[in-house]
C-alpha positions as CSV (number, residue, x, y, z in Angstrom):
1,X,22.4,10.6,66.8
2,X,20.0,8.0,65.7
3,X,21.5,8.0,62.0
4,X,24.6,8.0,62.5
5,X,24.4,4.9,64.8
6,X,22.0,3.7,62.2
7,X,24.7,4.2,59.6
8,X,27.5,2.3,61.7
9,X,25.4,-0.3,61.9
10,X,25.2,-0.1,58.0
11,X,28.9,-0.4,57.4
12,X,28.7,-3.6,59.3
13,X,26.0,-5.5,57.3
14,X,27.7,-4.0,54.5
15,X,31.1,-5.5,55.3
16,X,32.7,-2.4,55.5
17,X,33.9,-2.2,59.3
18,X,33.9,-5.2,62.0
19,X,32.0,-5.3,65.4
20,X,35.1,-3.9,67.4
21,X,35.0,-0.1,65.2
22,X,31.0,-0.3,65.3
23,X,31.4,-0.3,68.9
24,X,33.9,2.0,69.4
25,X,32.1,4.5,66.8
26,X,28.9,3.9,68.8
27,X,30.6,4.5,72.1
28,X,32.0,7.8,71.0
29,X,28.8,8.8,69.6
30,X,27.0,7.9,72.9
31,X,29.6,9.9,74.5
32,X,30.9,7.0,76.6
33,X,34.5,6.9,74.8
34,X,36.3,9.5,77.6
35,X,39.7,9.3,78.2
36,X,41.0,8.7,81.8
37,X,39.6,11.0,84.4
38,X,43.0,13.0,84.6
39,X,42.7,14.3,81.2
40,X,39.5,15.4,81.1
41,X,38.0,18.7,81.4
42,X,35.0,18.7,83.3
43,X,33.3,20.9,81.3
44,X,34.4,19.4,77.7
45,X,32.2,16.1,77.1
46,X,34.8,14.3,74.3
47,X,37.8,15.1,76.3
48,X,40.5,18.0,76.6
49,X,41.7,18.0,72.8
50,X,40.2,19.4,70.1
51,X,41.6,19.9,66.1
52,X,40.4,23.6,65.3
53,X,40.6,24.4,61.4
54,X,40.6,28.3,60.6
55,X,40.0,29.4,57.0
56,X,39.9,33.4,56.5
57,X,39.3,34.2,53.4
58,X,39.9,38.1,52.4
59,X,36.4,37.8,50.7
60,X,35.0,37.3,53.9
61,X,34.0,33.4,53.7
62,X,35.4,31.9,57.0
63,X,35.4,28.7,58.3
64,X,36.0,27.9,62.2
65,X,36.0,23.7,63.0
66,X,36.6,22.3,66.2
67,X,36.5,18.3,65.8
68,X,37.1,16.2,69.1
69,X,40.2,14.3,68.7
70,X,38.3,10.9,69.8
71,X,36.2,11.4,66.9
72,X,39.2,12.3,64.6
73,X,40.8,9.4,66.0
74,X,37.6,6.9,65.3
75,X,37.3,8.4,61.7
76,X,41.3,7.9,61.1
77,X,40.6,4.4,61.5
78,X,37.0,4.1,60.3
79,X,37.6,5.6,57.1
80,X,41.5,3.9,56.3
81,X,39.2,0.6,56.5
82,X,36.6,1.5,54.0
83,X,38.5,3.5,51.8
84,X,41.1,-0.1,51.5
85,X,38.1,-1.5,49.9
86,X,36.9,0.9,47.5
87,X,39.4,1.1,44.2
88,X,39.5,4.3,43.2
89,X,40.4,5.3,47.0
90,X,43.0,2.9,47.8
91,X,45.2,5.0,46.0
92,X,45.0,7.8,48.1
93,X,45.1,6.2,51.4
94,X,47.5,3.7,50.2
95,X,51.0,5.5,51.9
96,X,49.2,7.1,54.8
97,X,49.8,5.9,58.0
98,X,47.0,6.4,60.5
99,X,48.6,4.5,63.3
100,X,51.5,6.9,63.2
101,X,48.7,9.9,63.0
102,X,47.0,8.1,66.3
103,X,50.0,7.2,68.4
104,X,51.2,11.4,67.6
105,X,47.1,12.6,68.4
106,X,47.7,9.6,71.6
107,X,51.2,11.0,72.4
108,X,49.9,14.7,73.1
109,X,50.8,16.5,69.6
110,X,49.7,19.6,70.0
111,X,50.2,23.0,68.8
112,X,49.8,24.2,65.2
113,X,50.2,21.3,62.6
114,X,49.5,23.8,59.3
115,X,50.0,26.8,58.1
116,X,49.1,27.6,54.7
117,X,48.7,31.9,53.6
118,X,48.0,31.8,49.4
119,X,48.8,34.7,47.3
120,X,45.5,36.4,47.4
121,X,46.0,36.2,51.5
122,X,43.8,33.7,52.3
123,X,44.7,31.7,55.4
124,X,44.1,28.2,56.6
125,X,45.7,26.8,60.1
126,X,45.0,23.4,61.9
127,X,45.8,23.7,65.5
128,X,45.4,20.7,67.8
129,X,45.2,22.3,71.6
């Protein structure tokens, strides 16, 4: 955990992020980010959402990843910020808009957000639950 609060602190002598992110990055990294006591499960330290991706691949190569949504949420804005300042990103990031994505991940989306089978049967599905 060291590095990666080493690294938020980084960003900021770099320019890259303000104090406010640093701290909520750092928070969430500490673990002291929780969401009111009401939506928490006990037993679940970052709070009662998680965004699972699948990937099954018919040769066998699967991926399973379960993010917590408060770090989804902290890297939404996080990397929006520092990808507005590097050129050849700004492009990308240019039409997307992460306080939509964060007021839907704040407004309870849930369920399955993508479903993707190719031609060779390969699947990929992001479910938010």
């Amino acid at each position: 955990m060291k590095d990666e609060i080493s690294r938020v602190l980084t960003l900021v002598e770099e320019g890259k992020i303000d104090k406010e992110k640093a701290s909520e990055l750092i928070s969430i990294l500490q673990g002291n980010d929780q969401p009111d006591e009401g939506t928490l499960k006990k037993e679940v330290p970052y709070g009662s959402k998680m965004l699972k991706v699948r990937v099954k691949s018919e040769e066998g190569d699967n991926v399973n990843v379960n993010l917590p949504i408060n770090l989804v949420k902290a890297v939404l804005k996080v990397g929006t910020n520092i990808a507005d300042k590097i050129p050849e990103a700004e492009k990308y990031v240019k039409d997307i808009n992460v306080d939509l994505l964060i007021e839907a991940i704040e407004n309870e989306l849930d369920g399955q957000i993508v479903d993707i089978t190719s031609a060779n049967g390969d699947k990929v599905s992001v479910v938010i639950e």
